[in-house]
C-alpha positions as CSV (number, residue, x, y, z in Angstrom):
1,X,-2.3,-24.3,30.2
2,X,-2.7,-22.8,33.9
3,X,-0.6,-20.0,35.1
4,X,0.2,-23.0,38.1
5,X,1.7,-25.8,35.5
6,X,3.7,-22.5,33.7
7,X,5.4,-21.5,36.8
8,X,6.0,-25.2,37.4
9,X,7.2,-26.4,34.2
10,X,10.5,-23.9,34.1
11,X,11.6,-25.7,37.8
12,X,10.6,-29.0,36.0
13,X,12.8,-28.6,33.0
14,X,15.7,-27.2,35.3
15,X,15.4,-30.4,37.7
16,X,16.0,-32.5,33.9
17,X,19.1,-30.6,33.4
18,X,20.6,-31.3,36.7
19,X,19.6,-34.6,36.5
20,X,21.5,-35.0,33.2
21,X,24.8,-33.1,34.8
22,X,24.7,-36.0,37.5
23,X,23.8,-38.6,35.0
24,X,27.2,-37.7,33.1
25,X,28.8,-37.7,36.4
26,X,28.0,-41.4,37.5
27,X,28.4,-42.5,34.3
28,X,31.8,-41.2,34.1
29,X,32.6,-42.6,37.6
30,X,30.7,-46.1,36.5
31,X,31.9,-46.8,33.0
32,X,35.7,-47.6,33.9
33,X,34.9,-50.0,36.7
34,X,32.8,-52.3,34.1
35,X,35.5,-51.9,31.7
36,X,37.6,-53.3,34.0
37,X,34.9,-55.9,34.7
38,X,34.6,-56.9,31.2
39,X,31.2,-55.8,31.6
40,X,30.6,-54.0,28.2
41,X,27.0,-55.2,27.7
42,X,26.6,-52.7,31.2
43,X,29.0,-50.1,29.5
44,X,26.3,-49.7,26.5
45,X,23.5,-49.9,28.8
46,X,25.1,-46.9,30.8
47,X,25.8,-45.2,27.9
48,X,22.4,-45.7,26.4
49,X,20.9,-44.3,29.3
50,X,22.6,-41.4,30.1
51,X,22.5,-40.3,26.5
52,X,18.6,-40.7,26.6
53,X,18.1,-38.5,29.5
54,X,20.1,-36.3,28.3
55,X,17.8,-36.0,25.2
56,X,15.2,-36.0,27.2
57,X,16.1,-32.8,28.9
58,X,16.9,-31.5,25.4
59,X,13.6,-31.7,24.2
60,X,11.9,-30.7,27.8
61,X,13.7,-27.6,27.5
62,X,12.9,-27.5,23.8
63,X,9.2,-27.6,23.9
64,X,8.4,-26.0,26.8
65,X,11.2,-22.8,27.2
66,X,10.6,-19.9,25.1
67,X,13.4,-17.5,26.6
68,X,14.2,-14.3,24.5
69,X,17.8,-14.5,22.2
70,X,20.3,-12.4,23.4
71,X,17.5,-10.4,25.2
72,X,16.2,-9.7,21.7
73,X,13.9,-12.2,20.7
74,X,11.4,-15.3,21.4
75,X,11.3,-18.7,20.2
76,X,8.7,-20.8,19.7
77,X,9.1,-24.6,19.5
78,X,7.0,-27.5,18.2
79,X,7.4,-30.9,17.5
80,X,5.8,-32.4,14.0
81,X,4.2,-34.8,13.4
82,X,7.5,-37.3,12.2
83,X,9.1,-36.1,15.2
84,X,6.3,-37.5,17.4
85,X,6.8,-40.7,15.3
86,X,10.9,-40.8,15.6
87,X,10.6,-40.0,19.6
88,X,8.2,-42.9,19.7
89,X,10.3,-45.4,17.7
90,X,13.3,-44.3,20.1
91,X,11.4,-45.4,22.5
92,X,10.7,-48.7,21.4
93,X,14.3,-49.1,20.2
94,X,15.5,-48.0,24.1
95,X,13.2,-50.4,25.4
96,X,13.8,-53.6,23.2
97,X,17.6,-53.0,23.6
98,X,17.6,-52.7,27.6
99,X,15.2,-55.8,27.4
100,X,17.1,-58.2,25.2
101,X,20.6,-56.9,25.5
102,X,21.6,-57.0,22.2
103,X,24.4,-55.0,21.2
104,X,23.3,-54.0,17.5
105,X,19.6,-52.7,18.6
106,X,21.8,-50.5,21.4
107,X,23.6,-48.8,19.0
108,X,20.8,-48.3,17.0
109,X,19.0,-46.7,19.9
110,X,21.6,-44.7,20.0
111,X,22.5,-43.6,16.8
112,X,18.2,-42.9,17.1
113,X,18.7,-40.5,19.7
114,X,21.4,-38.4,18.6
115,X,20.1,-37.7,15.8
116,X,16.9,-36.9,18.1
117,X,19.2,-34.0,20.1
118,X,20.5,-33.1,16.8
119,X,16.9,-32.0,15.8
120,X,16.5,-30.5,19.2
121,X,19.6,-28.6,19.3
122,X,20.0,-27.6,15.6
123,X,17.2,-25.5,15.0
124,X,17.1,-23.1,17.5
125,X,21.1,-22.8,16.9
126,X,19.8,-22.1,13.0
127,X,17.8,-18.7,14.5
128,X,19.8,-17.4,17.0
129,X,21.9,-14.5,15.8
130,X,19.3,-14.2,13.4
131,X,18.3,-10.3,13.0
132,X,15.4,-8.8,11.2
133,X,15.2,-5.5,9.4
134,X,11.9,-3.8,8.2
135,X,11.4,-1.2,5.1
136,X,8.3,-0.3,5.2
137,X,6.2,1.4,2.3
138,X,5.8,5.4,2.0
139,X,1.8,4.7,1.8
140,X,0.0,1.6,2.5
141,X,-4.1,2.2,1.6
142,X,-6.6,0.0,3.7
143,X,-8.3,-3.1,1.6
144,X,-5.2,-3.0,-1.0
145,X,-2.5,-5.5,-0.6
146,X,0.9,-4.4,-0.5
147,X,4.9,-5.5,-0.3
148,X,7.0,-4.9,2.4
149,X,10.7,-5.8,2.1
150,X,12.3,-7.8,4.7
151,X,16.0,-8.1,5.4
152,X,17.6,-11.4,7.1
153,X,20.9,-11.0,8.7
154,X,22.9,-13.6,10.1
155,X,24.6,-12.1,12.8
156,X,26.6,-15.2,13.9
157,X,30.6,-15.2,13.2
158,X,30.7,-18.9,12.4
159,X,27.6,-20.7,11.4
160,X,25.7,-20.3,8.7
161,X,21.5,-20.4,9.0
162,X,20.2,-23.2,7.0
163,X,16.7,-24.1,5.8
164,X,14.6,-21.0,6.9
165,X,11.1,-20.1,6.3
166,X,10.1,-17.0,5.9
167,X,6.5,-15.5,5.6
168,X,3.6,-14.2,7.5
169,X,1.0,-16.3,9.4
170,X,-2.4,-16.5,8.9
171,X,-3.6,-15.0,5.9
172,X,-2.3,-11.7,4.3
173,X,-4.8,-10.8,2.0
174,X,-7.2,-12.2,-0.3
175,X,-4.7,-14.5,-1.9
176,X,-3.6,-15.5,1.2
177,X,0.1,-15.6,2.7
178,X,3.8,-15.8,0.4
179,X,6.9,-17.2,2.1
180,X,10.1,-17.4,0.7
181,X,12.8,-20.0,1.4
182,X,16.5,-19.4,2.0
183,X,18.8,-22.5,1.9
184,X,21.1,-20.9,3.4
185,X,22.7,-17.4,4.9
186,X,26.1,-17.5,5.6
187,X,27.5,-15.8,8.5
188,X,28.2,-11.9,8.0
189,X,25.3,-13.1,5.0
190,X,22.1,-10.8,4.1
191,X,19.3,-11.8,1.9
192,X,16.4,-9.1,0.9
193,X,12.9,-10.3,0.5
194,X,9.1,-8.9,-0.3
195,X,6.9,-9.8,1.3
196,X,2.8,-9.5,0.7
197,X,1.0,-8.0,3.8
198,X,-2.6,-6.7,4.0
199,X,-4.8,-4.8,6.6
200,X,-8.2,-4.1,5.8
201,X,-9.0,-0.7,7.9
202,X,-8.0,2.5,7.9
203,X,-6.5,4.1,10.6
204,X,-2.8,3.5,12.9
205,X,-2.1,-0.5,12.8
206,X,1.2,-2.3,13.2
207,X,1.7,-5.0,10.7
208,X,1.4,-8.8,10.7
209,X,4.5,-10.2,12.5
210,X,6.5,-11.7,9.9
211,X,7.5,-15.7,11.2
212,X,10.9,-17.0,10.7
213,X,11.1,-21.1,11.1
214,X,12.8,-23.7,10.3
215,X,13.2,-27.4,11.1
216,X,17.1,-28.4,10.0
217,X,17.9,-30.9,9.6
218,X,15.6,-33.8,10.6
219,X,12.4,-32.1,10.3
220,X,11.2,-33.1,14.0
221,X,11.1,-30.2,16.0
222,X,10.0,-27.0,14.6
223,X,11.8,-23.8,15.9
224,X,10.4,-20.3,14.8
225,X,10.5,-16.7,16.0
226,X,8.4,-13.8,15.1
227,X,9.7,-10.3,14.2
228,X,7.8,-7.1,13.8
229,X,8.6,-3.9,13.1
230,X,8.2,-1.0,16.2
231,X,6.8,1.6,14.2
232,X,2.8,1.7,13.4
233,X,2.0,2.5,10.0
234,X,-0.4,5.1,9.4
235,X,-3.6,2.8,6.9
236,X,-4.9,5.1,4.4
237,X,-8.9,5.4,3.3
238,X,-9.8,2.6,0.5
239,X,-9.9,4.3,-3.2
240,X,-13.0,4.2,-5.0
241,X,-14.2,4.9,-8.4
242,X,-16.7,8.0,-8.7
243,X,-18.9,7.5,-11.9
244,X,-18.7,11.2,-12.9
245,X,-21.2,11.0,-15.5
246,X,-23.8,9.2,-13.0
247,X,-22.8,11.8,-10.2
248,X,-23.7,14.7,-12.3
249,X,-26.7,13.2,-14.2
250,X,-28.4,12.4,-10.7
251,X,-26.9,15.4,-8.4
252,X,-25.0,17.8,-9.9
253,X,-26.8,19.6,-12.9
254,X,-24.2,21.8,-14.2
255,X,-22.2,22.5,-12.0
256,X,-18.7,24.1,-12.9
257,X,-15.9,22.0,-11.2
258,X,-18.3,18.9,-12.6
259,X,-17.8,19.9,-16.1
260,X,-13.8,20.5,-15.2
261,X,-13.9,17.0,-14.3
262,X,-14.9,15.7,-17.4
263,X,-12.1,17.9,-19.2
264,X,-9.0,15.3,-20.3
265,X,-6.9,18.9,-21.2
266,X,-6.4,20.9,-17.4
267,X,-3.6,23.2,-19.2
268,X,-5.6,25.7,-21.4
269,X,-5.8,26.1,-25.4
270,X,-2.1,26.3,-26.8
271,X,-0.8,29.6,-27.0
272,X,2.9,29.9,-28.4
273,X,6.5,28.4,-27.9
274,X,9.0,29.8,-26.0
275,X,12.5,28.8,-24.9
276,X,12.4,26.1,-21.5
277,X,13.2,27.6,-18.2
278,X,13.6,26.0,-14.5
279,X,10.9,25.2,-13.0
280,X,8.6,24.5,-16.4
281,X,6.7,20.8,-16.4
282,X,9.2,18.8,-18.9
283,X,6.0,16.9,-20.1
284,X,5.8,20.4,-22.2
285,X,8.6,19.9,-24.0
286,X,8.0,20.1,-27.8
287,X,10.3,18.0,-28.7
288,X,10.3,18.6,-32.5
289,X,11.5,21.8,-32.1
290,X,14.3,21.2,-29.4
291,X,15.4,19.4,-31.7
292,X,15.8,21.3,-34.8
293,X,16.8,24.5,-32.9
294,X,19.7,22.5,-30.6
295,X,17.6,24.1,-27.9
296,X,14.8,22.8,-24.9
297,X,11.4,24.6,-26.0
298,X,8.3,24.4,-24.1
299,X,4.3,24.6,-25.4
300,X,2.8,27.9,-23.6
301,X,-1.0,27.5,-22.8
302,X,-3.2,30.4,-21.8
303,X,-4.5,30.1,-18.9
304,X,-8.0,28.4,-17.7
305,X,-9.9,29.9,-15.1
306,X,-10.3,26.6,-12.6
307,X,-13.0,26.3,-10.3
308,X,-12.7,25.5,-6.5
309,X,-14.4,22.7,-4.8
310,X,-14.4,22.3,-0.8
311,X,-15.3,18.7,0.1
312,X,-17.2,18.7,3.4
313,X,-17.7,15.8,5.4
314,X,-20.3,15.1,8.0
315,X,-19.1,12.7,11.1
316,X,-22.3,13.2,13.3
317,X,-23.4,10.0,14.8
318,X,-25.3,9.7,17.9
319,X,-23.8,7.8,20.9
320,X,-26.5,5.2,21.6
321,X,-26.2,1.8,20.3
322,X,-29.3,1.4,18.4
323,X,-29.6,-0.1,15.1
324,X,-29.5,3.0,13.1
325,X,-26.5,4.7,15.1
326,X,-24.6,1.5,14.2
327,X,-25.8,1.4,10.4
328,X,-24.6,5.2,10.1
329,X,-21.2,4.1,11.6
330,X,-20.8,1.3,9.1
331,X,-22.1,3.9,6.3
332,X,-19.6,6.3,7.7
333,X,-16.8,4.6,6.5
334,X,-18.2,4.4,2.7
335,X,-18.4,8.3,3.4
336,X,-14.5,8.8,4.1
337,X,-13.9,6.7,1.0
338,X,-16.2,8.6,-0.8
339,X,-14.5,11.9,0.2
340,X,-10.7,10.4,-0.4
341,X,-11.8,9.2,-3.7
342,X,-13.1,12.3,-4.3
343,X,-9.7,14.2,-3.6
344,X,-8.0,11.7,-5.8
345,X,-10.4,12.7,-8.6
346,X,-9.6,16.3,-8.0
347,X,-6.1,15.9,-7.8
348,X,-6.0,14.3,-11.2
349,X,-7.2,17.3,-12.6
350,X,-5.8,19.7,-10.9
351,X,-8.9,21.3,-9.6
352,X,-8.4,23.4,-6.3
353,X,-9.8,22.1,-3.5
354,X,-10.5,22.1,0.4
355,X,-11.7,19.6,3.2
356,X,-13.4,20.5,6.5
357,X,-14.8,18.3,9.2
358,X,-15.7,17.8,12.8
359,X,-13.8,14.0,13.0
360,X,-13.9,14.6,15.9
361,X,-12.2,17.9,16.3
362,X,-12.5,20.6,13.2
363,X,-10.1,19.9,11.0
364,X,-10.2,22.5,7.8
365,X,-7.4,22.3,5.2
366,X,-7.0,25.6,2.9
367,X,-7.9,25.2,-0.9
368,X,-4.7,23.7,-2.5
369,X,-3.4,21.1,-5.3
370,X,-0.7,19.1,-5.9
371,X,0.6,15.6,-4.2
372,X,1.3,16.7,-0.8
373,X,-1.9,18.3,-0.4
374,X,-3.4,15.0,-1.6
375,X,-2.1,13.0,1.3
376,X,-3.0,15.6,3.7
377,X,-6.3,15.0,3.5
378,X,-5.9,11.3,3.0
379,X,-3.9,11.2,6.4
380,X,-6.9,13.4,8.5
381,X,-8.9,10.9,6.8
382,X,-7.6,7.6,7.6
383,X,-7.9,9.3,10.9
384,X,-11.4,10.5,11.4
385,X,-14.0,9.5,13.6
386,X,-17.4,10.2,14.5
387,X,-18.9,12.8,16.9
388,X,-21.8,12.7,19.2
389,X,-21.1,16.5,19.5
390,X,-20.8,18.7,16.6
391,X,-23.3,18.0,13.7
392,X,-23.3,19.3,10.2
393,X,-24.4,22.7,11.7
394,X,-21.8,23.1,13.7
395,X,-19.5,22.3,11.0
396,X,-21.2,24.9,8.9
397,X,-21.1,27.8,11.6
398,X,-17.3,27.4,12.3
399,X,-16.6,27.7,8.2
400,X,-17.1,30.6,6.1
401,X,-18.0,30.7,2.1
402,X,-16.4,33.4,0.6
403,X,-14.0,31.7,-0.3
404,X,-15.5,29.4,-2.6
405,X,-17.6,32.0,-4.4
406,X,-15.7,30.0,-8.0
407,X,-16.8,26.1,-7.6
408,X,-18.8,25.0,-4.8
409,X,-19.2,22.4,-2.1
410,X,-19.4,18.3,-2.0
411,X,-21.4,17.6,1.0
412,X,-20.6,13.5,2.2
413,X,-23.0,12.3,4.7
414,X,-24.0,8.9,6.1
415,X,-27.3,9.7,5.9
416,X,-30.2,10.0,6.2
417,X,-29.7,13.7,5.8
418,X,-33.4,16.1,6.1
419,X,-33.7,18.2,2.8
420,X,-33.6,21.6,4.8
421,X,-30.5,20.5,6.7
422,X,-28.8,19.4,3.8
423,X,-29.6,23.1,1.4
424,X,-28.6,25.1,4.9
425,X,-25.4,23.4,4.6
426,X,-24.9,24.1,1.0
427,X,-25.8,27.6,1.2
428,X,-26.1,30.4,-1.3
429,X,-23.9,27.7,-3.8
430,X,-26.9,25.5,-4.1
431,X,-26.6,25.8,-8.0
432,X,-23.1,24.0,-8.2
433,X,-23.0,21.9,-5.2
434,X,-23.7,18.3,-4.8
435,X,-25.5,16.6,-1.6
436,X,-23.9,13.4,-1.5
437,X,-25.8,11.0,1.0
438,X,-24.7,7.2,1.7
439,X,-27.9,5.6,2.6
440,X,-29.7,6.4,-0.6
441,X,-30.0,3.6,-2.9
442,X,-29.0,5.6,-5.8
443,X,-25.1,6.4,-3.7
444,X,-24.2,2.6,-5.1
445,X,-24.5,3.6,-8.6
446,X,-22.2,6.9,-7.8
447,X,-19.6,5.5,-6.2
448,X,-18.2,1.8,-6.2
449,X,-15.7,0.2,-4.3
């Protein structure tokens, strides 16, 4: 539609409206003198019309208004496809009745047509006062489908919300989209929902709009309004598996976080019992013995010496748009999984470990464990980029390696990566590091997604 017939269809739907007014005017003016006429046949007929325009500017200000809702929201209108029928059998009806003037088909036009307004008028009295409220999830990863919990309020004093719809447009995910139906909220009324969204890229996003419709009572018109939530939600890295045995058969020898990995045990051999004190892992608990005693014990392990392992990613892409600077973009983005899937490894068994980049700007995260230190690095991942700027060099001068004199480093790349630039990043720690190099045919039987 032209932005000429969309400034023109708002004066168009107003000159109905005002039409209607006077229409209910005359006929109020009209209607005594042919009652006093004996004239009822004209008295239907006035009736007939008047209550047909005023329909008629109904459904005009139906279909083609959209306003906001108390300055809050927008509605969307549509007629289906039994509502195209029913307009068009009112039609007939209005036209038989004014051309044979016979009473019954009159009133049957009319009783046609106000159930007609009632479609037109109903629904979008069904979602107005209608309020939305979003509780969004702590983590949402890219590629994974997840629930988000909707709240419908009916904010109206007096009149309940009948017959809603509620789900998301479009498809959601590989299963495609839930909605839910409420019969009805009464007013003051809340009803919680889940719903299934899905967003298949890392990075900020704001979710699907969620679509509230409804077509009480006829099923004629369609009303609906979409609600969203104004925060963006932060999209995670997609999780991979790492084949650990295939990774260090192909690049890792025998090196020492490798062989931690492999350990089920991350505590140390068992050492002695001792009496439970805050702050000690209740999954330590000897229960046996708590019991018998009438006292918390806890097993005692000695301690393991546990390796370090700094995971360093390379973002270097040239700026051109040749084939093989967009082919090492795509491949970046089986490198960030890579390198979250690697942390999530690594986190499972406790192994300390560190991630630096250039994605774009350095980011370097100290050697830690633990949850939080987890989704740090997920977070600068979901949020990395590639550079024109720095390449693995520069990442390597602006890092030092003392610090991981223990374990050694995970190099990800999006390769093709040269042999000498790939040992000058690794270093004197060549002997338990990894090189770990997307384009190589061998990467798919490492890592899948």
């Amino acid at each position: 539609m032209s932005k000429d017939r969309q400034r023109a269809l708002p004066g168009l739907v107003q000159a109905a409206q005002s039409i209607a007014i006077a229409a209910w005017v005359v006929a109020a003016v009209s209607i005594p003198a042919t009652l006093v006429l004996h004239s009822y046949g004209t008295t239907l007929l006035i009736v007939i019309l008047v209550v047909f325009w005023q329909f008629l500017a109904a459904l005009m200000s139906a279909v083609f208004t959209s306003g906001p809702a108390a300055g809050r929201r927008r509605f969307h209108h549509k007629l289906t496809g039994w509502g195209l029928v029913y307009c068009a059998m009112v039609a007939t009806f209005c036209l038989v009745s004014v051309h044979w003037g016979v009473n019954l088909v009159y009133l049957t036009a009319a009783f046609l047509m106000g159930g007609a307004i009632c479609s037109a008028v109903f629904p979008r009295l069904m979602l107005t006062g209608t309020g939305t409220e979003w509780d969004l999830p702590q983590h949402v990863f890219a590629g994974e489908p997840f629930s988000v919990e909707l709240t419908l309020r009916n904010e109206k004093r007096l009149l309940s919300a009948v017959g809603l719809w509620v789900g998301v447009d479009g498809r959601s995910g590989p299963d495609g989209a839930a909605q839910r139906y409420i019969w009805r909220l009464r007013p003051g009324q809340e009803h919680r929902t889940l719903l299934r969204q899905y967003l298949p890229e890392r990075g900020i996003h704001r979710l699907q709009p969620i679509t509230v419709r409804t077509d009480f009572p006829f099923g004629l018109l369609q009303t609906s309004m979409e609600s969203r939530p104004e925060q963006e939600v932060l999209v995670l890295p997609r999780l991979g598996r790492i084949h650990r045995e295939v990774l260090r058969r192909h690049k890792g020898g025998e090196a020492k976080w490798l062989l931690e990995l492999r350990r089920k045990d991350q505590q140390g051999e068992f050492r002695a019992l001792r009496e439970y004190q805050h702050g000690d892992d209740p999954r330590h608990i000897h229960w046996p013995t708590s019991a018998r005693l009438h006292k918390l014990y806890v097993r005692e392990f000695e301690r393991r010496e546990m390796h370090s392992l700094l995971i360093l990613l390379d973002s270097y892409c040239p700026a051109d748009s040749t084939a093989e600077s967009r082919a090492r973009r795509e491949r970046f983005e089986k490198a960030v999984s890579f390198a979250a899937s690697m942390a999530s490894l690594l986190a499972e068994r406790n192994v300390f470990y560190a991630f630096a980049s250039c994605c774009p700007d350095l980011v370097a995260l100290p050697y830690d464990q633990g949850r939080g230190h987890f989704f740090s690095v997920l977070e600068t991942l979901a949020l990395a980029q590639t550079t024109p700027e720095r390449s693995l060099a520069d990442l390597v001068n602006a890092l030092s390696f003392h610090e991981v004199s223990t374990g050694g480093i995970c190099l990800v790349t999006p390769g093709p990566l040269p042999r000498e630039e790939s040992a000058a990043a690794l270093g004197p720690l060549t002997h338990s590091s990894v090189s770990i190099d997307v384009s190589e045919p061998e990467f798919d039987e490492i890592f899948s997604l």
